[in-house]
Backbone as CSV, one residue per row, in Angstrom:
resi,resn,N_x,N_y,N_z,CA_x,CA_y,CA_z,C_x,C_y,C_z
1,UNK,-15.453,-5.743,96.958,-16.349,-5.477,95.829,-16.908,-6.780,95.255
2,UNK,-15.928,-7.943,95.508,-16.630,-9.313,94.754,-17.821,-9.418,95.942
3,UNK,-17.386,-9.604,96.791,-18.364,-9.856,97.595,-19.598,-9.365,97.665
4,UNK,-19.780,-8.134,97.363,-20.681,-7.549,97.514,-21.366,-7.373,96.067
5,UNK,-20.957,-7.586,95.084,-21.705,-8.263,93.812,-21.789,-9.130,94.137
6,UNK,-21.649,-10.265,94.551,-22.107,-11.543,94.450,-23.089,-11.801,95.281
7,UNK,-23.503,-11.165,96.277,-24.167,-10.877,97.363,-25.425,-10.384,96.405
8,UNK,-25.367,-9.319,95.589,-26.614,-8.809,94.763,-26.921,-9.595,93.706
9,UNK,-26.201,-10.037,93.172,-26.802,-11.370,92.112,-27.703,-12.487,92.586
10,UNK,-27.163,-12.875,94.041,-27.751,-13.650,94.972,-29.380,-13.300,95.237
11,UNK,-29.649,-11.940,95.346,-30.023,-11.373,95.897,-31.355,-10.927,94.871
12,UNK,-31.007,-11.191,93.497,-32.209,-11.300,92.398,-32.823,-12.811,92.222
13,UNK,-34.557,-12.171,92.849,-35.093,-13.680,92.960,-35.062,-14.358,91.338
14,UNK,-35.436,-15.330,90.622,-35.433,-16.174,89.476,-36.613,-15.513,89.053
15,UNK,-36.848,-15.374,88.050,-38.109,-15.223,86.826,-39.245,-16.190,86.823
16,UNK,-40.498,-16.077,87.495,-41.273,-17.079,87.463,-41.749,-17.751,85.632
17,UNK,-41.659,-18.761,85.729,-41.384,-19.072,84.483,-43.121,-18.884,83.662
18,UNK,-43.192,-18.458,82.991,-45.135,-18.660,82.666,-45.503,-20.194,81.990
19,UNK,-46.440,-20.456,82.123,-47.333,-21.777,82.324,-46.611,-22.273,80.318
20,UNK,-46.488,-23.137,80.216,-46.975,-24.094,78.507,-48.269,-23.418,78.318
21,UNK,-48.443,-23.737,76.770,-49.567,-23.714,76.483,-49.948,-25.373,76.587
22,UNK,-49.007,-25.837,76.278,-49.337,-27.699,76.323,-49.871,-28.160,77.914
23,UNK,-49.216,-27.269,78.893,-49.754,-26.975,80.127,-51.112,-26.703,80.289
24,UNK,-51.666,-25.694,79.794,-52.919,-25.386,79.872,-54.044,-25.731,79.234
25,UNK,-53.470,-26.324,77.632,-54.291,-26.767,76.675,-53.871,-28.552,76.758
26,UNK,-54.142,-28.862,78.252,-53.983,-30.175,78.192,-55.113,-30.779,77.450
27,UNK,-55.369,-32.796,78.191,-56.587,-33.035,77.406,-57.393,-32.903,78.339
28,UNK,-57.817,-32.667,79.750,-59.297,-32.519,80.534,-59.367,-31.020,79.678
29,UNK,-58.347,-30.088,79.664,-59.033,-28.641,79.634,-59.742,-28.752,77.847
30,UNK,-58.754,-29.520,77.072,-59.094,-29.481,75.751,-60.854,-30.108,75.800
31,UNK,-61.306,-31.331,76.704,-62.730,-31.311,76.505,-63.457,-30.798,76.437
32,UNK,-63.163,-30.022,77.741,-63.861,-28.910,78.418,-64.272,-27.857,77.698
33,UNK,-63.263,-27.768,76.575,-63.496,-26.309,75.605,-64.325,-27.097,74.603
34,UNK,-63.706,-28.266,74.269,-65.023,-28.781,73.202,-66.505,-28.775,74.056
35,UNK,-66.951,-29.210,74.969,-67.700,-29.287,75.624,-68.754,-27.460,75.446
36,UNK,-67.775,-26.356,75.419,-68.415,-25.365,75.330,-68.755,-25.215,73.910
37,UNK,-67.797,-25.577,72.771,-68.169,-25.480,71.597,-69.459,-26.147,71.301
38,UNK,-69.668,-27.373,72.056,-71.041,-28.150,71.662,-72.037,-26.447,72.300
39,UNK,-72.167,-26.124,73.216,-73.250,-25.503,73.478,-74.173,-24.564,72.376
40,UNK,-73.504,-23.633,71.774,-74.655,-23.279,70.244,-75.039,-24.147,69.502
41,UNK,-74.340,-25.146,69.205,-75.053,-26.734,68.579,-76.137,-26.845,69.250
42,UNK,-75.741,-27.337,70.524,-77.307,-28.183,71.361,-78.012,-26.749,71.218
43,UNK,-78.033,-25.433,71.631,-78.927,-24.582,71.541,-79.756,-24.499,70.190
44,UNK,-78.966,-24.512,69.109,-79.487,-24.185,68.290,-80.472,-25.837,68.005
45,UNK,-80.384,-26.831,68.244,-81.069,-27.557,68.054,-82.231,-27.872,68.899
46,UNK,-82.123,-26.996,70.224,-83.339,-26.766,71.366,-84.227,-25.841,71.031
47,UNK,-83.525,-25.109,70.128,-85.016,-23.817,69.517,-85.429,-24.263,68.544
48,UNK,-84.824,-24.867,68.025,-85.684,-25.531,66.611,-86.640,-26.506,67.187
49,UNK,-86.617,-26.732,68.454,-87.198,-27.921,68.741,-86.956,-29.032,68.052
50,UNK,-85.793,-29.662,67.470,-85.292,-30.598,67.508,-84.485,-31.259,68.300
51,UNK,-85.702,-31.680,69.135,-84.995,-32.369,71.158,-84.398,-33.802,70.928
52,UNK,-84.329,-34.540,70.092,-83.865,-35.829,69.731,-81.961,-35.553,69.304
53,UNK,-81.979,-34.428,68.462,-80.667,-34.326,67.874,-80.127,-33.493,69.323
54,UNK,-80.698,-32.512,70.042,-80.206,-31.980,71.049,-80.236,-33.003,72.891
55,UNK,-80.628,-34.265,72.071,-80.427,-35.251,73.433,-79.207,-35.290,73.010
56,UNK,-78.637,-36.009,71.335,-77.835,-36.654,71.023,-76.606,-35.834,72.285
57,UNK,-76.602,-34.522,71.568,-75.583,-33.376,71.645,-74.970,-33.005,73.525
58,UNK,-76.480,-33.413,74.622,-76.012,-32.807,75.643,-75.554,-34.502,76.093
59,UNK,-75.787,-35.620,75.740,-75.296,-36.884,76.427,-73.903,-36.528,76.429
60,UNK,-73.258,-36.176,74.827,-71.866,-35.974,74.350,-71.299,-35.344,75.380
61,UNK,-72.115,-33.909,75.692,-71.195,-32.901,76.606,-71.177,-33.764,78.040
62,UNK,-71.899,-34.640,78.550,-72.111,-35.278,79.321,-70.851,-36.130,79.758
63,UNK,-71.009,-36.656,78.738,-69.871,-37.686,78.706,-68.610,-36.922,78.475
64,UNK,-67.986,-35.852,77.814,-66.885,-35.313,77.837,-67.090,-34.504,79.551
65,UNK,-68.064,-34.567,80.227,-67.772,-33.509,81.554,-67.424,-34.920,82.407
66,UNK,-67.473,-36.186,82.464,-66.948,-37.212,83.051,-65.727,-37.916,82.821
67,UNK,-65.272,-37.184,81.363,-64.235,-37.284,80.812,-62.882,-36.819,81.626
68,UNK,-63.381,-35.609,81.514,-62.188,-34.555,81.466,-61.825,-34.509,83.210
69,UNK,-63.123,-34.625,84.175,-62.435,-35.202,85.693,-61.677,-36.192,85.603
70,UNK,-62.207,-37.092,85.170,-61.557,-38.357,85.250,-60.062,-38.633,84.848
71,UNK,-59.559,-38.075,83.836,-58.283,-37.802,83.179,-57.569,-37.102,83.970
72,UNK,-58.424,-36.058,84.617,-57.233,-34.862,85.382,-56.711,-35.782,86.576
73,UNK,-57.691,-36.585,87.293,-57.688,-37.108,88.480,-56.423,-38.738,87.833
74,UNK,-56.535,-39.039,86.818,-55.892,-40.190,87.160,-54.163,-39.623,86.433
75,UNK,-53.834,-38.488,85.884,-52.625,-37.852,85.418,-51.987,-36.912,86.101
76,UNK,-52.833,-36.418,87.151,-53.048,-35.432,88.020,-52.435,-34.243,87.097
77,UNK,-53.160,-34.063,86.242,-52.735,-33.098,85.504,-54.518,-31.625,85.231
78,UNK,-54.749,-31.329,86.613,-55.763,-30.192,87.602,-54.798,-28.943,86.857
79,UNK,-55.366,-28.307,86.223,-55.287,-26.667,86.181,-55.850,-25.993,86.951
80,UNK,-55.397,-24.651,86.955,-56.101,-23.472,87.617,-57.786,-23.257,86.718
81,UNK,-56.650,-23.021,85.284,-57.985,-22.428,83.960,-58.997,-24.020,84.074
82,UNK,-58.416,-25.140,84.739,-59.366,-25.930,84.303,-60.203,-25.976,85.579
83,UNK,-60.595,-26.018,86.612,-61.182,-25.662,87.687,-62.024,-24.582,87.854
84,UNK,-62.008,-23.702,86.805,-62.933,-22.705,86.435,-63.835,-22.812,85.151
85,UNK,-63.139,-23.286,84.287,-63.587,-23.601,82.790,-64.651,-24.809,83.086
86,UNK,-64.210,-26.126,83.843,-65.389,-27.126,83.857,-66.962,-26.869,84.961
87,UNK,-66.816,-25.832,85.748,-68.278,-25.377,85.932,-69.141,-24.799,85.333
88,UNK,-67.725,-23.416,84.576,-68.813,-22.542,84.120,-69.196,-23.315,82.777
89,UNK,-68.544,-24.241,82.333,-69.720,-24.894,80.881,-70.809,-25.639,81.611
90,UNK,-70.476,-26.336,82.442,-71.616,-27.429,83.092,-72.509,-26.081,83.261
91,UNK,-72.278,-24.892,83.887,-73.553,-24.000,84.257,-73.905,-23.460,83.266
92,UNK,-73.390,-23.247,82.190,-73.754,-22.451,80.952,-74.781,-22.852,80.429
93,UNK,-74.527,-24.497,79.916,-75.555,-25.331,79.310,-76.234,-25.836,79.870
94,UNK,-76.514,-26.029,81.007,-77.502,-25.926,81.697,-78.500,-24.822,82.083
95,UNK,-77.946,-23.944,82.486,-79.209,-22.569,82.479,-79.513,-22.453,80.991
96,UNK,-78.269,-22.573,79.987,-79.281,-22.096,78.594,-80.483,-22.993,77.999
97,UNK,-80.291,-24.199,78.456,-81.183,-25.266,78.583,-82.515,-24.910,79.252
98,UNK,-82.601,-24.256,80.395,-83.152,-24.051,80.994,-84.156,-23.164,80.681
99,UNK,-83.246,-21.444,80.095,-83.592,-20.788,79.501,-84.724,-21.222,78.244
100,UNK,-84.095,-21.820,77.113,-85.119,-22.216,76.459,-86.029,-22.937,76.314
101,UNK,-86.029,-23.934,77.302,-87.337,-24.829,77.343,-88.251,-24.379,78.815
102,UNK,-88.149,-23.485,78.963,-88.719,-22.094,79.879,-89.977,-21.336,79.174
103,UNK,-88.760,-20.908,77.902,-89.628,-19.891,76.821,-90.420,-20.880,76.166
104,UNK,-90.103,-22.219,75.797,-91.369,-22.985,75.240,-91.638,-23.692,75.753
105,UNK,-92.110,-23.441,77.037,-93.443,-23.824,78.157,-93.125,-25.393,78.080
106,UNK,-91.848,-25.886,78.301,-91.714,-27.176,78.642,-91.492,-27.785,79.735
107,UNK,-90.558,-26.443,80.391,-90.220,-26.577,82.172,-91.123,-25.276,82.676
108,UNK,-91.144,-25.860,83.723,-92.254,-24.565,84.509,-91.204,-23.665,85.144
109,UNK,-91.695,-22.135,84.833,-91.195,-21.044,85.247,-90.658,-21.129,86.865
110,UNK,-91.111,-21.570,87.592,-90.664,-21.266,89.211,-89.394,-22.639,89.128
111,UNK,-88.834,-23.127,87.976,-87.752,-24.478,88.508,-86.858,-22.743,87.879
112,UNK,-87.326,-22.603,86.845,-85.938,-21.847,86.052,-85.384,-20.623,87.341
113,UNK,-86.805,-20.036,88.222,-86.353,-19.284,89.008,-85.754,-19.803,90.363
114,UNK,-85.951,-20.904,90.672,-85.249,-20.854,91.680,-83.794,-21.255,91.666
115,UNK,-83.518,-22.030,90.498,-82.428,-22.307,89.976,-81.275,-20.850,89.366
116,UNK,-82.084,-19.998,88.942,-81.381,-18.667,88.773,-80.890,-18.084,89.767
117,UNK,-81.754,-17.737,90.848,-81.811,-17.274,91.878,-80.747,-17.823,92.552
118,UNK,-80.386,-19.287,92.814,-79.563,-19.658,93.674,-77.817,-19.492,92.941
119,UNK,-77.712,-19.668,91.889,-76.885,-19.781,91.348,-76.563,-18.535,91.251
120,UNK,-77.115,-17.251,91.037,-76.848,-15.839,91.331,-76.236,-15.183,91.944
121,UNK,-77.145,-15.551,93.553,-76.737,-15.245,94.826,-75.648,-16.020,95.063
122,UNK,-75.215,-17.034,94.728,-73.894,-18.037,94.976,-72.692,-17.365,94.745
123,UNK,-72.919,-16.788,93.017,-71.572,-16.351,92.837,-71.835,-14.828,93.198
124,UNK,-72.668,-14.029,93.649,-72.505,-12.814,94.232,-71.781,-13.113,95.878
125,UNK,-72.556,-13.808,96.627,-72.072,-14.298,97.524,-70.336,-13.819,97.606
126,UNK,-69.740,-15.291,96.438,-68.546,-15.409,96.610,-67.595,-14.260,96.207
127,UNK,-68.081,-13.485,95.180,-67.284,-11.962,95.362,-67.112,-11.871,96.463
128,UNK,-68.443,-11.242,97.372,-68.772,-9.927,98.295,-67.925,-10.836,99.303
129,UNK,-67.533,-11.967,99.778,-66.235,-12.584,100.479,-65.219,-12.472,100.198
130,UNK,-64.825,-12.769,99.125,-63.561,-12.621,98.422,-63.420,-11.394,98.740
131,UNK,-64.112,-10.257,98.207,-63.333,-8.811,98.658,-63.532,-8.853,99.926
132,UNK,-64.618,-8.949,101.430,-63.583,-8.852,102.307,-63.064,-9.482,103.486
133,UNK,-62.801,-10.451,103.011,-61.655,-11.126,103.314,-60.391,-11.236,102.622
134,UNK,-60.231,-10.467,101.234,-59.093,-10.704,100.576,-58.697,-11.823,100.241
135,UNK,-59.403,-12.756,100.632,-58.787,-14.587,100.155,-59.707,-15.003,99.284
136,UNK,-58.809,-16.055,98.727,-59.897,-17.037,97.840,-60.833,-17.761,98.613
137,UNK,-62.047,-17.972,98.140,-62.682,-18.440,99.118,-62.462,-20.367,98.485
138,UNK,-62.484,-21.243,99.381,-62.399,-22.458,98.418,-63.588,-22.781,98.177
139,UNK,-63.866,-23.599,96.808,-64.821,-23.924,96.326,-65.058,-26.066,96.265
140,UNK,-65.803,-25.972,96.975,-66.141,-27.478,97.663,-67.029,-27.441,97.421
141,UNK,-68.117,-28.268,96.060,-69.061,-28.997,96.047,-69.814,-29.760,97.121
142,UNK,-71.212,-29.511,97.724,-71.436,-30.008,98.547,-72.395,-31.357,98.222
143,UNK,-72.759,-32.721,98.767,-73.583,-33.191,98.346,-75.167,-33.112,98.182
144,UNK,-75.385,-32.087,98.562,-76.152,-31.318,98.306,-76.725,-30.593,96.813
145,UNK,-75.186,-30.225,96.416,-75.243,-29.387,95.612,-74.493,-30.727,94.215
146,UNK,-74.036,-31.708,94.667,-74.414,-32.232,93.181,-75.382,-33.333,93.066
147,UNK,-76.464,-33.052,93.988,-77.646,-33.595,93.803,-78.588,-33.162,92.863
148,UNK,-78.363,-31.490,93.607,-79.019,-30.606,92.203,-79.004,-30.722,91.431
149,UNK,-77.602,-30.552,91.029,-76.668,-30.488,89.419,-77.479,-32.014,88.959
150,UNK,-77.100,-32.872,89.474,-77.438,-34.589,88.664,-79.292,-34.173,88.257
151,UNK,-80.006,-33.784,89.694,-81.604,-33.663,89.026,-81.897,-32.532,88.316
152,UNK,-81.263,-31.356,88.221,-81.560,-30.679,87.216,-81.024,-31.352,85.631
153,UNK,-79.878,-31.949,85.517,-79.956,-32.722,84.485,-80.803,-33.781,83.804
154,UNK,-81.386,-34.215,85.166,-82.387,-35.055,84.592,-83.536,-34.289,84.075
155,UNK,-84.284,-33.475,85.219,-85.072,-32.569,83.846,-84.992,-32.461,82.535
156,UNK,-83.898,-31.908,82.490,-83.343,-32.087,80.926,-83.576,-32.755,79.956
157,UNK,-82.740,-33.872,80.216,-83.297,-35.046,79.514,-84.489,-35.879,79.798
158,UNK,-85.486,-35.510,80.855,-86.406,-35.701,80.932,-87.536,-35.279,79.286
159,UNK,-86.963,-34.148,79.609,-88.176,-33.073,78.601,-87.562,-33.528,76.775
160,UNK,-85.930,-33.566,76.863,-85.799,-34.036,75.741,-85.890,-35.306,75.073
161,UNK,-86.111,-36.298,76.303,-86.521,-37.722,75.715,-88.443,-37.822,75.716
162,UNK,-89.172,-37.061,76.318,-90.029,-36.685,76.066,-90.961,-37.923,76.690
163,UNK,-90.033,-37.497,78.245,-90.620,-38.316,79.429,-91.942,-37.622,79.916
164,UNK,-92.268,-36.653,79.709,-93.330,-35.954,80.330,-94.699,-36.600,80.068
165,UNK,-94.782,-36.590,78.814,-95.802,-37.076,77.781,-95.988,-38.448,78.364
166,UNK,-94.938,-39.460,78.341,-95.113,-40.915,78.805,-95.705,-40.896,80.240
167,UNK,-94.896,-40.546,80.921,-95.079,-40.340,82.484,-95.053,-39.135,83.233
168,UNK,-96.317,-38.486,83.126,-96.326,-37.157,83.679,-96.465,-36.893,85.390
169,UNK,-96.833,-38.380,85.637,-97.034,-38.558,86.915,-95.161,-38.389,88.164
170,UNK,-94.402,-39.125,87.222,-93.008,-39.132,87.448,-92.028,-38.055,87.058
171,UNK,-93.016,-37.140,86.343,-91.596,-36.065,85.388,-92.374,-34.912,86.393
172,UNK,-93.491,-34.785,87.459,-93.592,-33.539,88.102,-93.222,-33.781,89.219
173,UNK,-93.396,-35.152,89.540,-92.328,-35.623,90.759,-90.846,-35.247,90.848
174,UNK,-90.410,-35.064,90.034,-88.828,-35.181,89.417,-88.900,-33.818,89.562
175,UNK,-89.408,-32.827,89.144,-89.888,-31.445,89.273,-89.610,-30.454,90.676
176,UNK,-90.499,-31.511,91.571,-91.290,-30.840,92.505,-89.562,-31.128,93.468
177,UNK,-89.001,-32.439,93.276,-88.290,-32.813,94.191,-86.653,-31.840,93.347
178,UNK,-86.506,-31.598,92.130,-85.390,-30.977,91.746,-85.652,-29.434,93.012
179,UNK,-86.442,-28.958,92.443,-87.051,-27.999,93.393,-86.700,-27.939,94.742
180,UNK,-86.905,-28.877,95.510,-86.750,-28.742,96.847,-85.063,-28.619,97.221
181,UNK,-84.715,-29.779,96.224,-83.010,-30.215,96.546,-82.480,-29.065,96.108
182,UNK,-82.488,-27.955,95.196,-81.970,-27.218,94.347,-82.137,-26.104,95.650
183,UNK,-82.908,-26.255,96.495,-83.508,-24.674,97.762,-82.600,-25.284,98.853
184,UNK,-82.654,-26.528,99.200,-81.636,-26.855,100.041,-80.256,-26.465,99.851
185,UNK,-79.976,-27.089,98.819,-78.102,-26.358,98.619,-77.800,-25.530,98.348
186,UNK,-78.841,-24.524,98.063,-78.963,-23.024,98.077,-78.817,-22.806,99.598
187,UNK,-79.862,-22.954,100.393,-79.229,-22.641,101.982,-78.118,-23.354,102.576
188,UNK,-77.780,-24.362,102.279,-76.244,-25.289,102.821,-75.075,-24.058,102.210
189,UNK,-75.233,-23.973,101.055,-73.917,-22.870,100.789,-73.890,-21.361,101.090
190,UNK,-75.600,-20.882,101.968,-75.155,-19.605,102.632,-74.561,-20.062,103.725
191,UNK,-74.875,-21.211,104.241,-74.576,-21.453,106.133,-72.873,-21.612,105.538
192,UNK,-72.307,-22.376,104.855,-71.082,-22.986,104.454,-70.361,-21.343,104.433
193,UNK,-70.902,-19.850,103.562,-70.583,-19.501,103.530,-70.349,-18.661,104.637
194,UNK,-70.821,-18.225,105.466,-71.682,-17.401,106.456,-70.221,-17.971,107.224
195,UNK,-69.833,-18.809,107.486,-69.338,-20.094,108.654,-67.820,-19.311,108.332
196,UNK,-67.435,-19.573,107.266,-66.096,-19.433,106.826,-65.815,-17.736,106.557
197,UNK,-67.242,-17.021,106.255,-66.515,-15.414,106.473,-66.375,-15.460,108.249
198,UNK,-67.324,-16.076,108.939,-66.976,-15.324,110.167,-65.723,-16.096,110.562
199,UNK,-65.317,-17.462,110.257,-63.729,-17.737,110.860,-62.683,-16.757,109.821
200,UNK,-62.548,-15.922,109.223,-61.625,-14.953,108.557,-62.150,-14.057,109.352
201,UNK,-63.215,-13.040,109.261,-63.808,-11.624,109.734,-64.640,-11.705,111.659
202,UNK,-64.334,-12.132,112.164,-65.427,-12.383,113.158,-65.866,-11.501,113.513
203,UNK,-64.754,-10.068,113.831,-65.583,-8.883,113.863,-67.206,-8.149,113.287
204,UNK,-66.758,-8.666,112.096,-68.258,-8.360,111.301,-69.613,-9.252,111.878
205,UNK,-68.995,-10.009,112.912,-70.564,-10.484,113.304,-70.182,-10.468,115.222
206,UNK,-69.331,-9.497,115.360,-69.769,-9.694,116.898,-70.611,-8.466,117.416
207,UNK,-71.636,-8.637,118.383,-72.565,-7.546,118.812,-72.073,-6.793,119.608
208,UNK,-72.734,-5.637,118.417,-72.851,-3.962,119.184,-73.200,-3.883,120.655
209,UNK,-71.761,-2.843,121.094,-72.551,-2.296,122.737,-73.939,-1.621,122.595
């Protein structure tokens, strides 16, 4: 009978312990959340069209999104929540950026769409894999794709330092070429994706008798 209790005690795995909050609310993730708190600030100072106080505001988030890598990488202190939390602000405030200097005819309508468009299909994409394949799919920045990210920022602060006006010759250049780079890493991450469902699924792409 000892034996065989001791055998079942053995036999109960340990309690996975749940995360700190000091764990999760480190300091990259703590930027990161300030970083989202700035975003109704800078918005609200992009509809007022006060683009000087809303440069001030997106340099800040700028500088806290170089922050908060940088810290994780030299403490190695990488979350799960933080690996999700530092895109979706970088994408937040950026499309809402986008969004409103869209509606007041500062950026031209076909950057905001192709930039929607890709970023759309990206994360639809990565569902419709994820379910079927059942795996996470990994998420690898391509250089491609933070080419985009860097020239769509410059737009940005293009329009809010009120480069257009000075040099209009250079701010549709900047335009024309965000544009192109932004369609490229849009197709690099279907092929990237395309590549990696068929090494999980290959079935789904071998031809019908």
């Amino acid at each position: 009978m000892a034996s065989v209790s001791q055998k079942t005690i053995h036999a109960v795995p340990d309690k996975v312990s749940a995360p700190s909050y000091g764990h999760l609310l480190n300091l990259p993730n703590f930027l990161t959340l300030c970083r989202l708190a700035s975003i109704p600030i800078f918005l609200t100072f992009l509809t007022r069209q006060r683009y000087t106080e809303a440069l001030y505001v997106f340099a800040a988030a700028a500088v806290t999104d170089g922050l908060d890598g940088a810290v994780a990488r030299w403490f190695n202190s990488r979350t799960e929540l933080g690996a999700f939390l530092d895109p979706f602000a970088d994408k937040l405030m950026l499309v809402s950026a986008f969004v409103v200097l869209t509606i007041d005819r500062e950026l031209p309508g076909y950057l905001l769409s192709v930039v929607a468009i890709r970023d759309i299909v990206i994360v639809v994409g990565y569902l419709m894999i994820s379910f079927f394949t059942g795996e996470r799919v990994p998420v690898r920045p391509s250089y491609l794709g933070k080419s985009s990210t860097v020239l769509q920022l410059a737009c940005v602060i293009a329009v809010l330092a009120r480069a257009g006006n000075a040099w209009p010759f250079y701010f549709n250049a900047l335009l024309i070429v965000t544009v192109a780079v932004t369609a490229a890493s849009f197709v690099h991450y279907m092929y990237r994706g395309l590549v990696w469902l068929r090494s999980r699924e290959p079935e789904m792409f071998a031809k019908g008798n």
